[in-house]
MIVEXFI-921182 format. One record per residue: y, x, z of N, C-alpha, C, O in turn; residue number from 1; residue in three letters. Coordinates in pm, 1 decimal. Atoms other than C-alpha are relative to their C-alpha. Layout:
<paros>
PARO      n.c2      n.c1      n.c3     ca.c2     ca.c1     ca.c3      c.c2      c.c1      c.c3      o.c2      o.c1      o.c3  fiti  roro
PARO         Y         X         Z         Y         X         Z         Y         X         Z         Y         X         Z   NUM   ALA
...
</paros>
This chain:
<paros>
PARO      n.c2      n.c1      n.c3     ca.c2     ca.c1     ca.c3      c.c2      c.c1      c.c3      o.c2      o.c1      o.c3  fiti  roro
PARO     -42.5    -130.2     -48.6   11841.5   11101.2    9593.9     -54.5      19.3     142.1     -43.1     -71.4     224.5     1   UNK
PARO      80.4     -54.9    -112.7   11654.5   11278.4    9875.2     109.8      39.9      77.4     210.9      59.2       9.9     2   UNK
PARO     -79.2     -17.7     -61.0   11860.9   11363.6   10194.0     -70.1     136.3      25.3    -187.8     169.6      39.3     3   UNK
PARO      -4.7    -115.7     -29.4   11947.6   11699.4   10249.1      -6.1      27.8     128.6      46.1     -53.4     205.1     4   UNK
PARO      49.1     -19.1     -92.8   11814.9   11890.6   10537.2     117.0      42.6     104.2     112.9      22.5     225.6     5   UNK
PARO    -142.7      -4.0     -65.6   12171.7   11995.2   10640.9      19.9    -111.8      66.8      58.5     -82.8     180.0     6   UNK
PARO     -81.6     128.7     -31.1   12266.5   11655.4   10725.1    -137.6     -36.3     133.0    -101.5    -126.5     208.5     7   UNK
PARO      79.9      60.1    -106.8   11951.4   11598.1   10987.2      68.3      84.4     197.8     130.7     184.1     234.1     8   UNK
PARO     -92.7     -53.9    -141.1   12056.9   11634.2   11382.0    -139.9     157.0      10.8    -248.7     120.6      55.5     9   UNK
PARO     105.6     -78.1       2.4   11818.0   11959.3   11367.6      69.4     133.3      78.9     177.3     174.4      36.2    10   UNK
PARO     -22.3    -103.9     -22.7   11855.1   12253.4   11568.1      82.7      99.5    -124.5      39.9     126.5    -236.8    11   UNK
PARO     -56.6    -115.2     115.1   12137.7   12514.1   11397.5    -130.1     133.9     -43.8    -162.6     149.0    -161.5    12   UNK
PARO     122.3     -71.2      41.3   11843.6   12777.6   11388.3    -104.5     -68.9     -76.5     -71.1     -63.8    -194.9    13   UNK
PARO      70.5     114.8      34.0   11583.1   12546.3   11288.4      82.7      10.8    -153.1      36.1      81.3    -242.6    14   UNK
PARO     -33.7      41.3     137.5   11815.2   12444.8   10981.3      -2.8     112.4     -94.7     -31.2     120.4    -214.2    15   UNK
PARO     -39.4    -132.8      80.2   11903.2   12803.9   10927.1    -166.4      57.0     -60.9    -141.2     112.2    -168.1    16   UNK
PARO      73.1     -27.1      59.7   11550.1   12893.8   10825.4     -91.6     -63.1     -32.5    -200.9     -22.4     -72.0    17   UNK
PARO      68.9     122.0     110.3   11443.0   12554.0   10702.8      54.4      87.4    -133.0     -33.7     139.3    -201.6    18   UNK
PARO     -54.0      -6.0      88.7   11707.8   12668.8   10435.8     -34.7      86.6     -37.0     -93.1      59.1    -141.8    19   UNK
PARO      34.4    -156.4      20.7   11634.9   13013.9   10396.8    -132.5      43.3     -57.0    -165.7     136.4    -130.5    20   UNK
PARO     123.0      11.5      81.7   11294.4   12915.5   10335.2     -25.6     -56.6    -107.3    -140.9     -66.8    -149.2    21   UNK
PARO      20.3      31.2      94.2   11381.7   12768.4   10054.4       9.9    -178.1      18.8      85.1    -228.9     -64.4    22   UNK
PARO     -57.8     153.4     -53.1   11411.0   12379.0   10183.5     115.8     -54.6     -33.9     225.0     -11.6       3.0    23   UNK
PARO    -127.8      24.1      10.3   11635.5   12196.5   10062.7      26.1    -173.1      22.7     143.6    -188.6      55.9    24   UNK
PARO      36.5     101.6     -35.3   11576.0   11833.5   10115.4    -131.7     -41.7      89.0    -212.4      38.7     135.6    25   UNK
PARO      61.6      57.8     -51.1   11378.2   11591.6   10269.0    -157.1       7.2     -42.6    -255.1      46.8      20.5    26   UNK
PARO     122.9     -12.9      82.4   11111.6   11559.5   10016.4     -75.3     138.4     -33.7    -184.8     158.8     -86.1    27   UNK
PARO     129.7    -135.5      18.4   11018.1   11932.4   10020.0     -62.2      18.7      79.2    -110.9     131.6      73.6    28   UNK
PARO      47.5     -23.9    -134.4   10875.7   11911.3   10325.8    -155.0    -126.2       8.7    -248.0    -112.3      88.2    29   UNK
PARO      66.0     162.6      10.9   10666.4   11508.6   10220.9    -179.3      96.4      -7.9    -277.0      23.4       8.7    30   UNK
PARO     127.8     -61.9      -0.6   10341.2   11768.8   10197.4     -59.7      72.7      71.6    -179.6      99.5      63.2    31   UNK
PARO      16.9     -82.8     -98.2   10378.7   11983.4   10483.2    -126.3     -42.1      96.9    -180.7    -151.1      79.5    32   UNK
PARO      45.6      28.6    -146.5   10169.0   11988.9   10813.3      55.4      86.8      64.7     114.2     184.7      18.8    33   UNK
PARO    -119.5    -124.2     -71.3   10323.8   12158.8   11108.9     -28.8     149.8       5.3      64.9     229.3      11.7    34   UNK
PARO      47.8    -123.4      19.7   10112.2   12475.1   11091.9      70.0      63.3    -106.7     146.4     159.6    -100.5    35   UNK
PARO     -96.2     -58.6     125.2   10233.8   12514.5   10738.3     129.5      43.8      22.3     158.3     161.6      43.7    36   UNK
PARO     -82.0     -22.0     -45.6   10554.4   12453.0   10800.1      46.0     102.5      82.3     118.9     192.8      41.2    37   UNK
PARO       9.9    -154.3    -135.4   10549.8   12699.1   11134.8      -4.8      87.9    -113.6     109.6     118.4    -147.7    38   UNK
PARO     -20.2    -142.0      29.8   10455.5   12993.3   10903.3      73.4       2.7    -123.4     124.9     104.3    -170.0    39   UNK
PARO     -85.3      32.9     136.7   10616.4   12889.6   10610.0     177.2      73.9      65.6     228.2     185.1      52.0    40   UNK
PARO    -148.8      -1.3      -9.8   10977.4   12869.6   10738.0      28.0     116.9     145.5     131.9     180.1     164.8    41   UNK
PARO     -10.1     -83.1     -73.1   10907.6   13071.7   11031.8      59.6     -32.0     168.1     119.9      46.8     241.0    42   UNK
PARO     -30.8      94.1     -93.1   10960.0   12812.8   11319.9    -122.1     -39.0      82.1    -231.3     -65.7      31.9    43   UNK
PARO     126.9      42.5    -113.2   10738.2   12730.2   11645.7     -42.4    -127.3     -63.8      18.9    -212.6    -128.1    44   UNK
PARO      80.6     149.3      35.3   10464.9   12469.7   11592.0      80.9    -131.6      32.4     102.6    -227.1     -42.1    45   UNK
PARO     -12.5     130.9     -30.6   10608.1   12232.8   11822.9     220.8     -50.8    -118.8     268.5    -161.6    -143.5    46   UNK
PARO    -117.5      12.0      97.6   10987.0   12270.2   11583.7     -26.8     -48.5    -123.7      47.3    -139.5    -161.1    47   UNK
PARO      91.3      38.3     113.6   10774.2   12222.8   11264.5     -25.2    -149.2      25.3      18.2    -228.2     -58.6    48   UNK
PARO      55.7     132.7     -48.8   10610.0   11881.8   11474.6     125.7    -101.7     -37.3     135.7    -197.9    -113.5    49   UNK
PARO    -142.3      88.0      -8.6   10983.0   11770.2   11550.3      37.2       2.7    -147.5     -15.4     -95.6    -199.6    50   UNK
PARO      11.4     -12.9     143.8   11073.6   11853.1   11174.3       6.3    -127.4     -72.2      96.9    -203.4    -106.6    51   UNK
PARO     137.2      69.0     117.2   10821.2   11659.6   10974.3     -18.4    -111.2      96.6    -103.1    -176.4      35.5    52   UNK
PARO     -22.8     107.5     -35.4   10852.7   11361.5   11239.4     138.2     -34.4     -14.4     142.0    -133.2     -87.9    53   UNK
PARO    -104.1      62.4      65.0   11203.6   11296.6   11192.8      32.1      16.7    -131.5     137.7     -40.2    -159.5    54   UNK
PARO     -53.1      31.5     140.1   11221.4   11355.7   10802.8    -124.8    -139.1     -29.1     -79.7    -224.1    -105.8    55   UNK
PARO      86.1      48.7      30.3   10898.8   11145.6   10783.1      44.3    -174.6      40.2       9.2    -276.1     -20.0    56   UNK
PARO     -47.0     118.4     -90.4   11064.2   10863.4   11016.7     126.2     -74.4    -107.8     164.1    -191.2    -115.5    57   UNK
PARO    -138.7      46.6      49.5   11370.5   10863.4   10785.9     -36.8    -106.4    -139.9    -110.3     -81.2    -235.3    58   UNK
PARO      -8.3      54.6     118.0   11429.8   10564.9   10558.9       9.9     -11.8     -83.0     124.9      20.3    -112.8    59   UNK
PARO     -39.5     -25.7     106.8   11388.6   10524.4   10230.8     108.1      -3.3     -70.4     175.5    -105.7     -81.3    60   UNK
PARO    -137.9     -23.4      90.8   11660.6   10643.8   10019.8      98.5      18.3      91.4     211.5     -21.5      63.2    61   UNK
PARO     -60.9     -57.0     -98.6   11788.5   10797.4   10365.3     137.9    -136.8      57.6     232.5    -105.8     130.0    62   UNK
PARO     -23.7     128.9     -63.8   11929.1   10404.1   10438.9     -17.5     -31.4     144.2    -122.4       4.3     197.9    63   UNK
PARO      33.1       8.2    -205.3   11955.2   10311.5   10846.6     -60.5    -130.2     -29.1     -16.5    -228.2     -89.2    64   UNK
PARO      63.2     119.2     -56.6   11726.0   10084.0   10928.4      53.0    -136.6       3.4     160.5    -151.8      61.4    65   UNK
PARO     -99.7     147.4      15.5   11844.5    9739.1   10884.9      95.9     -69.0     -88.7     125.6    -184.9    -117.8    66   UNK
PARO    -118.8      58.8     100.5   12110.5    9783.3   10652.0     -45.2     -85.7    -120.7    -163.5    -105.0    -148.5    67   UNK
PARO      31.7      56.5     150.1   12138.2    9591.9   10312.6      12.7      62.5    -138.7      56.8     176.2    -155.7    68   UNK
PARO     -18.9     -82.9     164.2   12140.2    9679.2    9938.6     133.0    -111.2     -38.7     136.6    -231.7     -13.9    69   UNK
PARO     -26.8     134.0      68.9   12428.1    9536.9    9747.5     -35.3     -38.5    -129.2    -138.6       6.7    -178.6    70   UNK
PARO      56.2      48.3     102.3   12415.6    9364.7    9447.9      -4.8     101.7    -127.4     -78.7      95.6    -225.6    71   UNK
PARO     -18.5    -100.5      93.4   12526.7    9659.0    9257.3    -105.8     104.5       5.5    -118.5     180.7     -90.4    72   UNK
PARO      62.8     -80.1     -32.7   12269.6    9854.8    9415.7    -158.7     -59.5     -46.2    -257.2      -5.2     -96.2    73   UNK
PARO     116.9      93.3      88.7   12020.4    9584.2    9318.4     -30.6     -21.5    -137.1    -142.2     -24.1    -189.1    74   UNK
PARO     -11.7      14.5     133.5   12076.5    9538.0    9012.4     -30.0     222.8     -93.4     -81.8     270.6    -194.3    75   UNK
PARO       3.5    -143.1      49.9   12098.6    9941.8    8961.4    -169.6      15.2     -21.2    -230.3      37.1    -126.0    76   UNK
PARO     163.3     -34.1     -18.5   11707.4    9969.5    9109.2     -91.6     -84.9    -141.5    -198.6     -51.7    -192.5    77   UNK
PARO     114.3      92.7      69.6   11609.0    9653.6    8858.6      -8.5      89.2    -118.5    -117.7      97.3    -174.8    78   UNK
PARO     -40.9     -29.3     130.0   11744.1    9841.1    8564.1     -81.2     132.6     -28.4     -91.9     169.1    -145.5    79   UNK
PARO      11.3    -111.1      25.8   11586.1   10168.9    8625.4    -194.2     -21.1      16.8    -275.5      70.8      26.2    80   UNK
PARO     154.8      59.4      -0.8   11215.2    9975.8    8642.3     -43.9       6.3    -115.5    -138.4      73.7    -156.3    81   UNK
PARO      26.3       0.8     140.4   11256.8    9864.6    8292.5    -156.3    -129.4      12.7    -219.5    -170.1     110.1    82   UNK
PARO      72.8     111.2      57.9   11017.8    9599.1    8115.8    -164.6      84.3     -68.0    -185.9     200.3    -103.3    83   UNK
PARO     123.2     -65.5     102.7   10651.0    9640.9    7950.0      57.9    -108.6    -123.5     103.0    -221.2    -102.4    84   UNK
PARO     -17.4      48.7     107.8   10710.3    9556.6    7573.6    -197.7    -110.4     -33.8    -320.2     -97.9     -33.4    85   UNK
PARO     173.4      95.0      43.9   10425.7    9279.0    7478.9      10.3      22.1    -182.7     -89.5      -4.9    -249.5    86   UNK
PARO      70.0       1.9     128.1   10479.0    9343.7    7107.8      -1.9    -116.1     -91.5     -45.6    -114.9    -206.6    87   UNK
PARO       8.6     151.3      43.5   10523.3    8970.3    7039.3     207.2     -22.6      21.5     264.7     -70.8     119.1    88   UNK
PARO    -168.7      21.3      26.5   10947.3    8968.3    6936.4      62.4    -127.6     110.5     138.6    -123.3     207.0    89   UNK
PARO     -70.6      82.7     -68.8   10989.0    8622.2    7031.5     -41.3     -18.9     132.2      54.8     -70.5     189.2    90   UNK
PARO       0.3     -30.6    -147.2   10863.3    8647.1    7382.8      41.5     134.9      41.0      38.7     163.2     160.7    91   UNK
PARO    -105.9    -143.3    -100.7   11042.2    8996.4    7452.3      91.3     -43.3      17.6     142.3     -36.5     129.5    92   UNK
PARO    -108.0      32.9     -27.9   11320.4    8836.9    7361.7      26.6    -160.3      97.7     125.6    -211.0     150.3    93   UNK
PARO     -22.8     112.5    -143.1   11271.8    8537.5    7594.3      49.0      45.7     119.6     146.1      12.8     187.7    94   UNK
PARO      -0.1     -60.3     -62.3   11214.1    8745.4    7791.4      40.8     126.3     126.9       4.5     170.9     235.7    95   UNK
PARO    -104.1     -49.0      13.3   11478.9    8938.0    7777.6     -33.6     188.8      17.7      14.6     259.9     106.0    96   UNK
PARO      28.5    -105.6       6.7   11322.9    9277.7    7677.6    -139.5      -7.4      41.4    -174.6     103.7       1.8    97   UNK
PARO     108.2     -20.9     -19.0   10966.0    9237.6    7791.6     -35.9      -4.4     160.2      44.9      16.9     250.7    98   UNK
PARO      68.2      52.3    -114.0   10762.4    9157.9    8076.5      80.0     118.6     125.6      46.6     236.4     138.3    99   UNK
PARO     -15.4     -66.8    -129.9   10954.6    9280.5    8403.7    -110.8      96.7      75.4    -230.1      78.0      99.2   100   UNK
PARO     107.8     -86.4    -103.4   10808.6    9554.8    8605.3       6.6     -55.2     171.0      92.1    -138.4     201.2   101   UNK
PARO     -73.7      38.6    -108.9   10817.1    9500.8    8963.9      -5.8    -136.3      97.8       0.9    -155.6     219.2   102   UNK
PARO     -61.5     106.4     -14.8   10855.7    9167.8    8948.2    -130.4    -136.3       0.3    -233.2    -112.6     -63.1   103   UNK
PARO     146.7      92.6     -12.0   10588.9    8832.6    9017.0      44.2     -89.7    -139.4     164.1    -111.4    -157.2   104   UNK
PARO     -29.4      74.9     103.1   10588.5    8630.5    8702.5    -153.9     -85.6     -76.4    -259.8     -40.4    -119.8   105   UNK
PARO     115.4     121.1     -14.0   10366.6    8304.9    8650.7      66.2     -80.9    -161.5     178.4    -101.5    -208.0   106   UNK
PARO     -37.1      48.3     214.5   10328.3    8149.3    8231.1    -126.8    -158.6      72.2    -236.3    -171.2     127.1   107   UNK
PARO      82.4      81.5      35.6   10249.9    7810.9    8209.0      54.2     -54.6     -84.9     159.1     -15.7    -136.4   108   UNK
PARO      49.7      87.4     170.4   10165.8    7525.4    7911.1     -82.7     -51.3      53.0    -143.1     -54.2     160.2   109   UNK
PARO      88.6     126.1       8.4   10001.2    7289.6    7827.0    -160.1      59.8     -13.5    -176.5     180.1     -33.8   110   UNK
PARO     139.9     -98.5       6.6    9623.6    7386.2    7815.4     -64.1      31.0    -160.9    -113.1     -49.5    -240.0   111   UNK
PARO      49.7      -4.1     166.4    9528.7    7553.4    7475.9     125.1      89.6     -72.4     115.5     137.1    -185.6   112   UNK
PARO     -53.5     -71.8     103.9    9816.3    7727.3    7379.5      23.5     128.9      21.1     131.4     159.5     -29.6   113   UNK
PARO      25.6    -139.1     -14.0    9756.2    8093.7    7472.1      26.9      66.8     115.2      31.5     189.0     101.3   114   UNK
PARO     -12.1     -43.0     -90.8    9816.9    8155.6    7802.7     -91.8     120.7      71.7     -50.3     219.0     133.0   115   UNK
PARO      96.3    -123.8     -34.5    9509.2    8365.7    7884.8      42.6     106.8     -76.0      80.0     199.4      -4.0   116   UNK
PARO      25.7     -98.7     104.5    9535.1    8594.7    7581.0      95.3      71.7      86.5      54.6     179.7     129.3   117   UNK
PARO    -112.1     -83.2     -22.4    9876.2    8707.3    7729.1     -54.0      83.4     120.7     -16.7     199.9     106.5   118   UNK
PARO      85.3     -75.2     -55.8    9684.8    8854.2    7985.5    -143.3      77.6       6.1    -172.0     146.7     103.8   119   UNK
</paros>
């Protein structure tokens, strides 16, 4: 979820015709330059500058700097990655659904029994 433009310390004017222009988060803005912006929303260059440096500055998933994920929050991100299916039953189900996305994962054996192919 993208942070809403309400919630930034932004000039009350400023917000009022971020919004007005149609703005409604963070991410509608991830394409801008300040010119745009300026005639777009209808805000001085250097307001546009300030803008599009503090949404650009802001952490992902609007998180402060430093903090942590918890495990619930970890586990949420793994789940929404999902697996590649290899097509081969009994290694999905080793696997436990198919090759992790995301994720570093190293196959070894003995030499000869198919390790390349899987790649």
């Amino acid at each position: 979820m993208q942070r809403a433009l309400s919630s930034f310390p932004f000039a009350p004017a400023v917000k009022v015709r971020l919004i007005n222009a149609g703005f409604q988060s963070a991410a509608d803005l991830c394409d801008f330059r300040p010119l745009q912006l300026s005639k777009e929303a209808g805000i001085s260059q250097e307001e546009a500058e300030e803008v599009l440096q503090a949404v650009r500055s802001e952490p992902l998933q609007g998180r402060a700097a430093g903090s942590r994920l918890t495990a619930l929050e970890l586990l949420e991100r793994e789940q929404t990655l999902g697996s590649i299916v290899t097509f081969c039953s009994d290694l999905d189900c080793m696997l436990g659904g198919g090759v992790p996305v995301g994720k570093t994962m190293e196959v070894c054996g003995a030499p000869g029994v198919g390790k390349t192919q899987l790649w």
